[in-house]
C-alpha positions in Angstrom: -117.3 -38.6 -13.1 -119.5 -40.8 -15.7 -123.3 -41.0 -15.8 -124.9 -43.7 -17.0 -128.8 -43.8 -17.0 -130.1 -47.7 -17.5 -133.7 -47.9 -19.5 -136.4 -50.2 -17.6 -136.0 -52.9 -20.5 -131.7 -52.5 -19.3 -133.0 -53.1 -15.8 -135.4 -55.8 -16.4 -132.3 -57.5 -18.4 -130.4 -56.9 -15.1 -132.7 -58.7 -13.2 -132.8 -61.3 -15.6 -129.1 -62.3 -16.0 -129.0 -62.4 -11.9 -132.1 -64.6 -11.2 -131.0 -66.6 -13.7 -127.5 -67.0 -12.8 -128.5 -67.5 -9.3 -131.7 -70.1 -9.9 -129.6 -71.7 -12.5 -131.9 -71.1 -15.9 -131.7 -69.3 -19.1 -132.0 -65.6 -18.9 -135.1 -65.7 -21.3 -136.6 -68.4 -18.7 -137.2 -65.4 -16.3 -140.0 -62.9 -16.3 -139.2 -59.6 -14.3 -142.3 -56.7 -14.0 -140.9 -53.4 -12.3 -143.2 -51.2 -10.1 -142.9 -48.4 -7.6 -145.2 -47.9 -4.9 -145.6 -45.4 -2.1 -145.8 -48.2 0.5 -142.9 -50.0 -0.3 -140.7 -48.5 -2.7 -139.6 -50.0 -6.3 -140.0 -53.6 -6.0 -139.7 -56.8 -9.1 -142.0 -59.6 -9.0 -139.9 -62.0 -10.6 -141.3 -65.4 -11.8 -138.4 -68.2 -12.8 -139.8 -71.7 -13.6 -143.5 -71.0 -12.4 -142.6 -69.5 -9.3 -142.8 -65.5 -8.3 -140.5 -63.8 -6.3 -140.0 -60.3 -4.9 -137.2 -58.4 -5.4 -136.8 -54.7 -2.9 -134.8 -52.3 -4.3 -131.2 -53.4 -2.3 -131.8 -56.5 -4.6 -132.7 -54.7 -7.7 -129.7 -52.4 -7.0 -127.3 -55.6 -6.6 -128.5 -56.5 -10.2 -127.8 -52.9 -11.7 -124.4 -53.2 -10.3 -123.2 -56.4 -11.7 -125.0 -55.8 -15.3 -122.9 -52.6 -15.3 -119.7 -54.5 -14.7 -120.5 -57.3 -17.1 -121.7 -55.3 -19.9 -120.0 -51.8 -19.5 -116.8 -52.8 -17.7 -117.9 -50.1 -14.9 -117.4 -51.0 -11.5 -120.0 -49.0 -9.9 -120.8 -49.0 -5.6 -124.5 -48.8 -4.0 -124.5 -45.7 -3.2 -123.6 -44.5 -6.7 -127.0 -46.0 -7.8 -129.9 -44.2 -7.8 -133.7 -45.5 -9.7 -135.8 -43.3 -10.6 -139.0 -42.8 -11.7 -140.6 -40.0 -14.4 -142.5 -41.8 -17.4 -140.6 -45.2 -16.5 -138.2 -46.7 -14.1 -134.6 -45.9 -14.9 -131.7 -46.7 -13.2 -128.8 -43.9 -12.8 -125.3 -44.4 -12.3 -122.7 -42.2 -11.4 -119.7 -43.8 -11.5 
């Protein structure tokens, strides 16, 4: 069984390529910031053509698993994915 462990810039990419495939833009047209609180969890606020958007981690987790199809040919399941956080959000994948 593989690990991969996704940076926070990987994971803000992730997010990118999705919003932008699903809102129909370029991937640099989207903004992503990452945070973890204890309220709610790890969120995005996402802003694509003026507009901001939250993203809860089921989303965020969606993104992580088709960035890690499209650019590592690994097709990964939710569960498999788990973010963390120690200095910076990562993403790990145990696939």
């Amino acid at each position: 069984m593989a690990v991969t462990i996704l940076s926070m810039d990987e994971i803000i990419n992730s997010i990118c390529l999705h919003m932008a495939e699903r809102k129909q833009v370029q991937p640099t047209d989207v903004l992503v910031e990452l945070s973890w609180e204890e309220e709610t969890g790890y969120t995005a606020e996402v802003w694509v053509q003026g507009r901001s958007q939250y993203l809860v981690e089921s989303n965020m987790v969606e993104a992580i698993l088709r960035y890690m199809h499209s650019e590592y040919g690994i097709r990964a399941y939710r569960e498999q994915v788990k973010l963390e956080l120690d200095e910076e959000i990562t993403a790990v994948v145990t696939a």
